[in-house]
Short mmCIF file of the C-alpha atoms (twelve columns), coordinates in Angstrom:
data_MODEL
# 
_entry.id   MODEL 
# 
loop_
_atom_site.group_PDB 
_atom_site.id 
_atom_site.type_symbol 
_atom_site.label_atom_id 
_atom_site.label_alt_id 
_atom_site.label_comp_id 
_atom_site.label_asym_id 
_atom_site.label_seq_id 
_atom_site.Cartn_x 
_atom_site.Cartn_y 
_atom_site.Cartn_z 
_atom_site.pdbx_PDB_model_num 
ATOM 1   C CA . UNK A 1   2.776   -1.219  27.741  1 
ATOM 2   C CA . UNK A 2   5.062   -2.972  25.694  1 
ATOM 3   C CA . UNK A 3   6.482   -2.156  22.022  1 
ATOM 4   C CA . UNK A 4   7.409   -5.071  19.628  1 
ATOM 5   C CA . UNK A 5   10.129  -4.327  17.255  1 
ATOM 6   C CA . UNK A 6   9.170   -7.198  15.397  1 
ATOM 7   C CA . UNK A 7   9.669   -5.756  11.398  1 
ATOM 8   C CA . UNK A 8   12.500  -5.592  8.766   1 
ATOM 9   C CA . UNK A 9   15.405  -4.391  9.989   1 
ATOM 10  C CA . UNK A 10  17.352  -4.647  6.819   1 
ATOM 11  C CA . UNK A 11  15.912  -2.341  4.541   1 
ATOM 12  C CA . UNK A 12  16.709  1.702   4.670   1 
ATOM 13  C CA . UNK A 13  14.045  3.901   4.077   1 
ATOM 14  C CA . UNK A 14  14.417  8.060   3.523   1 
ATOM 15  C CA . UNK A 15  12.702  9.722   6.363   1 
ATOM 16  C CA . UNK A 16  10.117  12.553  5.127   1 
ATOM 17  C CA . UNK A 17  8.515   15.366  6.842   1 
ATOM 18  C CA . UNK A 18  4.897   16.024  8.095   1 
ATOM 19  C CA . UNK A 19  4.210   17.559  4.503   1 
ATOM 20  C CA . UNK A 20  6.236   14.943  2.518   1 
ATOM 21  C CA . UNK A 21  9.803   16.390  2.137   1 
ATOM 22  C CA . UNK A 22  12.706  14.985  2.016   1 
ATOM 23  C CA . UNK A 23  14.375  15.697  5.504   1 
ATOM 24  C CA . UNK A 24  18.488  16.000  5.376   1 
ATOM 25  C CA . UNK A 25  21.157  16.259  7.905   1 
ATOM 26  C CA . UNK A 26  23.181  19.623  9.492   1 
ATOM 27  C CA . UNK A 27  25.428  18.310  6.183   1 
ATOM 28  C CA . UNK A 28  22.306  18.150  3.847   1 
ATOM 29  C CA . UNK A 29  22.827  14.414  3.425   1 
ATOM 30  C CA . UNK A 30  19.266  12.643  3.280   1 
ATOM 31  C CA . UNK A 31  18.019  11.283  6.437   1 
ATOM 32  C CA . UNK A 32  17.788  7.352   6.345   1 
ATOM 33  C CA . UNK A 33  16.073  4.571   8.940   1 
ATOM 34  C CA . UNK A 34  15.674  1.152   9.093   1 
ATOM 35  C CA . UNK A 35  12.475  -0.325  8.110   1 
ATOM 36  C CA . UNK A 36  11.812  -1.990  10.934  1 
ATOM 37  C CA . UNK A 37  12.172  1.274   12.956  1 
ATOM 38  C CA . UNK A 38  10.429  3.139   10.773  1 
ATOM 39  C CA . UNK A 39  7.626   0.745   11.249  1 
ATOM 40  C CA . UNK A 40  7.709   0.918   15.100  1 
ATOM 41  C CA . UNK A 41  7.993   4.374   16.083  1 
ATOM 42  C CA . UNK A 42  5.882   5.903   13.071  1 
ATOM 43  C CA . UNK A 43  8.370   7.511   11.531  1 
ATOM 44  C CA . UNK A 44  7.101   8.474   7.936   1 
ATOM 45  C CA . UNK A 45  8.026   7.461   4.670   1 
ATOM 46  C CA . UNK A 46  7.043   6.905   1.062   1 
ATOM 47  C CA . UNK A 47  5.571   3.947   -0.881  1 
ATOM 48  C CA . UNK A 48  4.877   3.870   -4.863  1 
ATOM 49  C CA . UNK A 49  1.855   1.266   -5.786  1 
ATOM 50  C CA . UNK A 50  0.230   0.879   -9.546  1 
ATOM 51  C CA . UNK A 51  -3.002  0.179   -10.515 1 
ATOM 52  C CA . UNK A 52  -3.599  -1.418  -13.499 1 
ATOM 53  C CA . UNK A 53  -6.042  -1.080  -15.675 1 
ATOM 54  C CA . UNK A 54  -7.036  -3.628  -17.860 1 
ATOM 55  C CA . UNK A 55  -6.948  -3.958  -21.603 1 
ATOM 56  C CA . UNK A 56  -10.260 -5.259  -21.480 1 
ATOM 57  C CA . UNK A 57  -12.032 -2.563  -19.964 1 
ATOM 58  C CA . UNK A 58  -14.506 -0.531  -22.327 1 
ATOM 59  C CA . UNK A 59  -16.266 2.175   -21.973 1 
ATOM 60  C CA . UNK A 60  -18.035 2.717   -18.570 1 
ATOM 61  C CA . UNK A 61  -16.893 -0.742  -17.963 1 
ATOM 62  C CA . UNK A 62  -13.701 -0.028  -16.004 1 
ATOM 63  C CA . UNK A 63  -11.624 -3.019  -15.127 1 
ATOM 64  C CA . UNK A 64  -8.349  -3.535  -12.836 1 
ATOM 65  C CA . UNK A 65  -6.103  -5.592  -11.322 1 
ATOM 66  C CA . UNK A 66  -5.780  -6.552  -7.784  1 
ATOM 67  C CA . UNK A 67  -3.332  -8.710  -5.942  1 
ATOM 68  C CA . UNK A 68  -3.157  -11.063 -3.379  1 
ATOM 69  C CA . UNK A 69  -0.823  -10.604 -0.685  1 
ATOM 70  C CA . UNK A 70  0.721   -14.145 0.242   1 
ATOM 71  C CA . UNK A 71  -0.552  -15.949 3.500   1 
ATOM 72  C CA . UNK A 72  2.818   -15.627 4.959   1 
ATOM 73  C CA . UNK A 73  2.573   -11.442 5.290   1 
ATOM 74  C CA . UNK A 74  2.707   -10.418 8.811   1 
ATOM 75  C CA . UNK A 75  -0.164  -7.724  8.178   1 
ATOM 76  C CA . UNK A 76  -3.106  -8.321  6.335   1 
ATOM 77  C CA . UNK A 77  -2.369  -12.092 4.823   1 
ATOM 78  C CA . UNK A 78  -4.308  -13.383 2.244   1 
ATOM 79  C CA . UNK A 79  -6.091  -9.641  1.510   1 
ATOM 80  C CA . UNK A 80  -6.157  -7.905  -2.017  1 
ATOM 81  C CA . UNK A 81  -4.578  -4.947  -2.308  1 
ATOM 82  C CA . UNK A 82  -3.356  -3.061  -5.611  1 
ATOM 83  C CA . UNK A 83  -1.571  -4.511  -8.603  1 
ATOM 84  C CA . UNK A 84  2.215   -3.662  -7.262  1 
ATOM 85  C CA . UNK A 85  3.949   -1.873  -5.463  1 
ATOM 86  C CA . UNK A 86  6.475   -1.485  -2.083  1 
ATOM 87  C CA . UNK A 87  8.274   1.053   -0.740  1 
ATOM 88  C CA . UNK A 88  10.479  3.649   -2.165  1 
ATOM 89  C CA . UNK A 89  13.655  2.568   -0.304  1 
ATOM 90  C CA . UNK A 90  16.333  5.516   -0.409  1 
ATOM 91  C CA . UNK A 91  14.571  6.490   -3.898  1 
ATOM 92  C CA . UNK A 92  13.196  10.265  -4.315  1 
ATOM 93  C CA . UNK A 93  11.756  9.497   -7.444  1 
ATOM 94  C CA . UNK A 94  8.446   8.129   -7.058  1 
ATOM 95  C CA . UNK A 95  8.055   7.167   -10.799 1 
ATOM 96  C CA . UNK A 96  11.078  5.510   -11.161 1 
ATOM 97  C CA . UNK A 97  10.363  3.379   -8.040  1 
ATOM 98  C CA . UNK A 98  7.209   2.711   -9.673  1 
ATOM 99  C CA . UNK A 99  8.609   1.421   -12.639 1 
ATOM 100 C CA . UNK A 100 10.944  -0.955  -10.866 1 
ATOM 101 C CA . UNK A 101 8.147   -2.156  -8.466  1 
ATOM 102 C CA . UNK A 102 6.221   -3.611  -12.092 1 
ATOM 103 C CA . UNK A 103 9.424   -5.339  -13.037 1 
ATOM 104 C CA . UNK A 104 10.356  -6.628  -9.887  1 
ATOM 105 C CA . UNK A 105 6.971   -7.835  -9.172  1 
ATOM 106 C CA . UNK A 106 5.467   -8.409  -12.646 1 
ATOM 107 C CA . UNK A 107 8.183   -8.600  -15.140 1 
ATOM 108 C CA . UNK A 108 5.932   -5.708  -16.529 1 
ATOM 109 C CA . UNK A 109 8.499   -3.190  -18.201 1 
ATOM 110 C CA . UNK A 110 6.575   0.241   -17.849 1 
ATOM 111 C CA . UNK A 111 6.575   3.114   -19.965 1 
ATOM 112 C CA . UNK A 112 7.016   6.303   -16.956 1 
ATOM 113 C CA . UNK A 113 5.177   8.816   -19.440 1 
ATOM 114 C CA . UNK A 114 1.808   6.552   -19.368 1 
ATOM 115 C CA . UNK A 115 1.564   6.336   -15.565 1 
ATOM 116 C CA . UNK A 116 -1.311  8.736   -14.532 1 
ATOM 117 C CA . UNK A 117 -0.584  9.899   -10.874 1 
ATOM 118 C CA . UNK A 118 -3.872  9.531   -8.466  1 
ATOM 119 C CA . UNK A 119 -1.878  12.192  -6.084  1 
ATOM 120 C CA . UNK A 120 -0.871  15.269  -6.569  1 
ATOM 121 C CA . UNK A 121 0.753   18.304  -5.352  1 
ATOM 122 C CA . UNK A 122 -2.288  19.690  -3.287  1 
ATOM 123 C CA . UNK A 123 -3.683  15.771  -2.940  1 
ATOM 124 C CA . UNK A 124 -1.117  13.868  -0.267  1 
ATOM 125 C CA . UNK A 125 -2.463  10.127  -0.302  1 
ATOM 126 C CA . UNK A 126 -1.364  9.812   3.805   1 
ATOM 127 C CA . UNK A 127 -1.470  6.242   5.428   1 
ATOM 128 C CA . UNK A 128 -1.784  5.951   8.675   1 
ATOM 129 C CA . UNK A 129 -2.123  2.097   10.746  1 
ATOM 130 C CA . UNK A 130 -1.135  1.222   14.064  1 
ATOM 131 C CA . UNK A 131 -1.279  -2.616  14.509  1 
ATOM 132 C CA . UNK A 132 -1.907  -3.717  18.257  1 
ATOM 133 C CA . UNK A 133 -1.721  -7.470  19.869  1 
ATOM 134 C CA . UNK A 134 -3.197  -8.422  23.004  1 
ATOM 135 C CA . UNK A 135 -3.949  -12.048 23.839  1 
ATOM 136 C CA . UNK A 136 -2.314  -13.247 20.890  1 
ATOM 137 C CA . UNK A 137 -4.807  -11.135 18.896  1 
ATOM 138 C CA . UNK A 138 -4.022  -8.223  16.226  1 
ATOM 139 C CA . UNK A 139 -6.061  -5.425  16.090  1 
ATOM 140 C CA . UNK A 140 -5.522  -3.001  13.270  1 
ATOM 141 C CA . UNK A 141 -6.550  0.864   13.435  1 
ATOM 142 C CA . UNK A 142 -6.868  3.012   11.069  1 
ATOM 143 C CA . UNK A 143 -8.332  6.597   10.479  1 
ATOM 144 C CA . UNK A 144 -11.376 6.216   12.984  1 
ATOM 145 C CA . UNK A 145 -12.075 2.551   12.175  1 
ATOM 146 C CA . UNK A 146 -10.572 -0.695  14.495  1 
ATOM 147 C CA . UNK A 147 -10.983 -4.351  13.560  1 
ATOM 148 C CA . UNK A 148 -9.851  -7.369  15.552  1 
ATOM 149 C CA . UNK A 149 -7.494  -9.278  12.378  1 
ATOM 150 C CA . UNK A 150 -7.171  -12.332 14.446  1 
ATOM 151 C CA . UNK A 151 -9.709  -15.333 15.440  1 
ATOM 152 C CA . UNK A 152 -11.851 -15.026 18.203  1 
ATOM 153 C CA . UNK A 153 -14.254 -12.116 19.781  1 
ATOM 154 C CA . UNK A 154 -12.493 -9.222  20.122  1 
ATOM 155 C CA . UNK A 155 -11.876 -8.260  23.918  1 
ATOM 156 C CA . UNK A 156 -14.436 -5.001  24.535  1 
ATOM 157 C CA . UNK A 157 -11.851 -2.783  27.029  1 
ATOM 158 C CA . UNK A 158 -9.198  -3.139  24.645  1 
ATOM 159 C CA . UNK A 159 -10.801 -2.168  21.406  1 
ATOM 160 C CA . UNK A 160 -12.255 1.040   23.811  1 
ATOM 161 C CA . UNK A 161 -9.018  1.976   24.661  1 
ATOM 162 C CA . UNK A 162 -7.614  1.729   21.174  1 
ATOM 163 C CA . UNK A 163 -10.293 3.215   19.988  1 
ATOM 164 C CA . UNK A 164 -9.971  6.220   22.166  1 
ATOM 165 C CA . UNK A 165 -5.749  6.812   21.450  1 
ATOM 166 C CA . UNK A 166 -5.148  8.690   18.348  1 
ATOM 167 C CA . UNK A 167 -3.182  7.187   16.026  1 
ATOM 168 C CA . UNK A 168 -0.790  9.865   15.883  1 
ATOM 169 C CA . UNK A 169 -0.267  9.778   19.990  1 
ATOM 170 C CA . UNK A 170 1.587   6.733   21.881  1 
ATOM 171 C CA . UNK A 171 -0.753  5.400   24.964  1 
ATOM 172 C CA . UNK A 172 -0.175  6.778   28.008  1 
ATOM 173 C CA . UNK A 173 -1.362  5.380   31.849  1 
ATOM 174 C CA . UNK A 174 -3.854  3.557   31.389  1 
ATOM 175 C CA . UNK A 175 -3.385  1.036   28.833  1 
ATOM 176 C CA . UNK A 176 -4.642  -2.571  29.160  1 
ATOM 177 C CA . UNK A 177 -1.906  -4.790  30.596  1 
ATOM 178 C CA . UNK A 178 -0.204  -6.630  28.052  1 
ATOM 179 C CA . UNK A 179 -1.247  -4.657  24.848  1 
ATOM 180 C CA . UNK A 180 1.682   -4.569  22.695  1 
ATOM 181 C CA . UNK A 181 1.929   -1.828  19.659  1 
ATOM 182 C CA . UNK A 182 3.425   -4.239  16.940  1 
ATOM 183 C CA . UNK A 183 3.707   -2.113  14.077  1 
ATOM 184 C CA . UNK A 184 3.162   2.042   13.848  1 
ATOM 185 C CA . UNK A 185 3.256   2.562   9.775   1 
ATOM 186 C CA . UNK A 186 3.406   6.243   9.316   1 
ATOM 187 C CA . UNK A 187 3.620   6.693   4.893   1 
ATOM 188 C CA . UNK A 188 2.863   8.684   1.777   1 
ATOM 189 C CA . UNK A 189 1.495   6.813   -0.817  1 
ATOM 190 C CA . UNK A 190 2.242   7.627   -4.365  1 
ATOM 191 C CA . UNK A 191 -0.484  5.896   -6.606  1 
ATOM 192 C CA . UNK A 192 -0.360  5.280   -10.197 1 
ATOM 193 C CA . UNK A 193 -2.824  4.159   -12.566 1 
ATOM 194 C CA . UNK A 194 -1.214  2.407   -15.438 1 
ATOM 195 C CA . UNK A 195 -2.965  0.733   -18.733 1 
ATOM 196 C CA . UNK A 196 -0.828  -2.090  -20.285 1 
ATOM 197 C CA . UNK A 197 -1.722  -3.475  -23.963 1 
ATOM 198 C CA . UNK A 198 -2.093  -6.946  -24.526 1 
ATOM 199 C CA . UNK A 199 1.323   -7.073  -26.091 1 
ATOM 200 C CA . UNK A 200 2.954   -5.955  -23.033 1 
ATOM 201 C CA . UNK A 201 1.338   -8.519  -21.020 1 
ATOM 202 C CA . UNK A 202 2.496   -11.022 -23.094 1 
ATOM 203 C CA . UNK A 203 5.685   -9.628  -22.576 1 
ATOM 204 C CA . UNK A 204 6.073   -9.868  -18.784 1 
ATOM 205 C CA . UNK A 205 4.792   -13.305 -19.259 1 
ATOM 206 C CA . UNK A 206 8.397   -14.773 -19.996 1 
ATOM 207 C CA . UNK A 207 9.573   -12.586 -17.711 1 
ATOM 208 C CA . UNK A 208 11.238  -14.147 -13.991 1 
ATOM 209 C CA . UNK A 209 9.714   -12.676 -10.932 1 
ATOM 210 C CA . UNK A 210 10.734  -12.020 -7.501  1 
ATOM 211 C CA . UNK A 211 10.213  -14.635 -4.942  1 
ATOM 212 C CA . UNK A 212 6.243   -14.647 -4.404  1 
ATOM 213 C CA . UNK A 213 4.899   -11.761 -6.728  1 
ATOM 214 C CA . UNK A 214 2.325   -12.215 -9.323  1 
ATOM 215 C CA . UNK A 215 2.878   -13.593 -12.833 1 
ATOM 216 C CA . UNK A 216 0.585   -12.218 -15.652 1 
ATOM 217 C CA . UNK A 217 -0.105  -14.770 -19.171 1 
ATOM 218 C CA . UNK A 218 -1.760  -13.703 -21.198 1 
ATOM 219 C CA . UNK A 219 -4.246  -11.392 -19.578 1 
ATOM 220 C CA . UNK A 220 -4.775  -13.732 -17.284 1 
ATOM 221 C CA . UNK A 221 -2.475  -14.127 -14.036 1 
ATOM 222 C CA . UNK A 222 -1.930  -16.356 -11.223 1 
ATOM 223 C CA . UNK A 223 -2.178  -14.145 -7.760  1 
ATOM 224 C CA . UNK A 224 -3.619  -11.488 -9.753  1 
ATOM 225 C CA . UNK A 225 -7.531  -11.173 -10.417 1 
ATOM 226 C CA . UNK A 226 -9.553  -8.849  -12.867 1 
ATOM 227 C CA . UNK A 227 -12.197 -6.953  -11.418 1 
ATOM 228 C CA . UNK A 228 -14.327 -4.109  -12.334 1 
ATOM 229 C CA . UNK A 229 -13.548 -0.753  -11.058 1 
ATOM 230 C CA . UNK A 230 -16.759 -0.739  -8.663  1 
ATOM 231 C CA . UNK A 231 -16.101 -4.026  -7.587  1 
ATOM 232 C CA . UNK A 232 -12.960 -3.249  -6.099  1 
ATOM 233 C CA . UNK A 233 -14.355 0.111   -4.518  1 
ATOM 234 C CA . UNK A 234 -16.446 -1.516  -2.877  1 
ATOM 235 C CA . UNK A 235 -14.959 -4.569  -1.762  1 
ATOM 236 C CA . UNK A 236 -15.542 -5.747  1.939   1 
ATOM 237 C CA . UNK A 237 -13.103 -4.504  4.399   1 
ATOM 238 C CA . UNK A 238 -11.491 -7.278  5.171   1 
ATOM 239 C CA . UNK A 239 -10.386 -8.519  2.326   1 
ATOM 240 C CA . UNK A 240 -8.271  -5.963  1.414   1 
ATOM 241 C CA . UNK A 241 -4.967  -4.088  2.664   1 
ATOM 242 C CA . UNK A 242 -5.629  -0.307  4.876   1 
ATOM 243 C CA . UNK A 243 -3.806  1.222   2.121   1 
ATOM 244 C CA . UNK A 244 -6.437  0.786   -0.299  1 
ATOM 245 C CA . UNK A 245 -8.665  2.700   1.626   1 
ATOM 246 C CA . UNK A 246 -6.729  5.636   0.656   1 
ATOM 247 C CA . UNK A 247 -7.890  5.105   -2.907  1 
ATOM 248 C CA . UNK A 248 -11.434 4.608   -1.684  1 
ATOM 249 C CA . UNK A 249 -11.322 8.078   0.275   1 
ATOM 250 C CA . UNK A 250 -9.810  9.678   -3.128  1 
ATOM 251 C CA . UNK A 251 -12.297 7.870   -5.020  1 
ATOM 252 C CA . UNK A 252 -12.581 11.121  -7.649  1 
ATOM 253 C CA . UNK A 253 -8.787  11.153  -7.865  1 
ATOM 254 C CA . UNK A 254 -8.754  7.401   -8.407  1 
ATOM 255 C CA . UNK A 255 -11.147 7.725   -11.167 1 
ATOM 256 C CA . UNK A 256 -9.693  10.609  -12.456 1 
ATOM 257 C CA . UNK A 257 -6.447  8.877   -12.998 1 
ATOM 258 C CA . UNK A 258 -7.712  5.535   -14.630 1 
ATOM 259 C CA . UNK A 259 -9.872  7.920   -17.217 1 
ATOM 260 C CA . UNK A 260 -6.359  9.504   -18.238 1 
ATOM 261 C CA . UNK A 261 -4.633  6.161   -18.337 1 
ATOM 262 C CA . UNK A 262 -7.077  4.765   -20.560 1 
ATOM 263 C CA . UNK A 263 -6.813  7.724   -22.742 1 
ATOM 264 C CA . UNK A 264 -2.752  7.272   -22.734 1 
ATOM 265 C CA . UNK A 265 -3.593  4.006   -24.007 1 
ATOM 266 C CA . UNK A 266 -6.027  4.927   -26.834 1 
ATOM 267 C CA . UNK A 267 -3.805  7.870   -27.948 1 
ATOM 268 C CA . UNK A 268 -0.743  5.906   -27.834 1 
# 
């Protein structure tokens, strides 16, 4: 069976351990890959996303915003995933990466002591998707759930043998002949919920954004939609990213964390 190293190779990414540590060399100086590897071989590392909440939300009303990913995204074109975010780089300071991740992608200039963490300590928020191609389809699999991404009916002996392969084990004899793994994407998520004021989206308004990201005006924003809280939970599968599952499984913690970042905002 085949591997396609197919991803970014010109990003470098710190390399973390099976409980989210920062692993070093026999010098102590932080272990580093390249993206693309990273994304091949399953080697983990972190990401930093934000949620935000909107200023029109009231009450039991909860409203956010989601994103749309742009249709030329290897994975997952065209889905909705969360407001912003990417990955940490050679960062090890999730809320600053958070912070530039809003600017970057927003022009939304964050205030770090309002962003109200959805993990914790004791609450790792662990993605795990292995992306597979075989006839010129994708199938994506993640936790105990596969789904053919491409057009067409899905071929039955392949989807059983993915099905059957953990996600934390490469395939051994056995495999269908010409399944390719295309991507292995091995990360801890850190998710924030953040609640900007209407001022501060007119702020990022004037703001210039990187290449394809969403612009908000005004409340309102172009790649960007405003939904209610229960509308994105449960959202069909696939029209979103796998790493918003994450925040569906933590549902409690989700909620949890868009309560407090309301109450940042009416405190503050």
């Amino acid at each position: 069976m085949r591997i396609c190293l197919k991803d970014d190779m010109s990003e470098l990414l710190n390399v973390v351990g099976e409980e989210g540590d920062f692993l070093t060399d026999e010098t102590g100086k932080l272990l580093t890959v390249p993206r693309g590897i990273a994304h091949t071989y399953g080697i983990l590392h972190c990401t930093t996303n934000v949620l935000l909440v909107s200023p029109h939300s009231a009450g039991d009303d909860i409203r956010v915003y989601l994103q749309k990913r742009s249709c030329k995204k290897r994975l997952f074109p065209r889905a909705w995933t969360v407001s912003c975010g990417g990955h940490m780089g050679i960062s090890i300071d999730p809320v600053k990466s958070a912070v530039r991740e809003a600017k970057e992608e927003l022009g939304l200039q964050i205030d770090p002591s309002r962003l109200a963490a959805i993990h914790s300590n004791d609450i790792r928020l662990r993605n795990t998707l292995k992306v597979w191609r075989f006839g010129g389809k994708p199938y994506a699999q993640f936790g105990s759930l596969t789904e053919c991404i491409g057009k067409g009916c899905p071929e039955k002996a392949v989807l059983g043998f993915i099905e059957g392969t953990p996600l934390d084990e490469f395939p051994g004899p056995g495999a269908p002949r010409a399944l390719e793994l295309a991507a292995f994407n091995r990360e801890f998520c850190f998710y924030y919920a953040y609640c900007p004021s209407e001022e501060e989206l007119e702020q990022a308004m004037d703001q210039k954004t990187d290449g394809e990201a969403a612009e908000v005006k005004g409340g309102k924003a172009r790649k960007l939609k405003e939904v209610s809280l229960q509308e994105f939970l449960d959202t069909e599968r696939p029209d979103r990213t796998d790493s918003s599952d994450l925040l569906i499984t933590h549902r409690s913690e989700l909620e949890r964390a868009v309560r407090d970042a309301l109450k940042s905002r009416t405190s503050s």
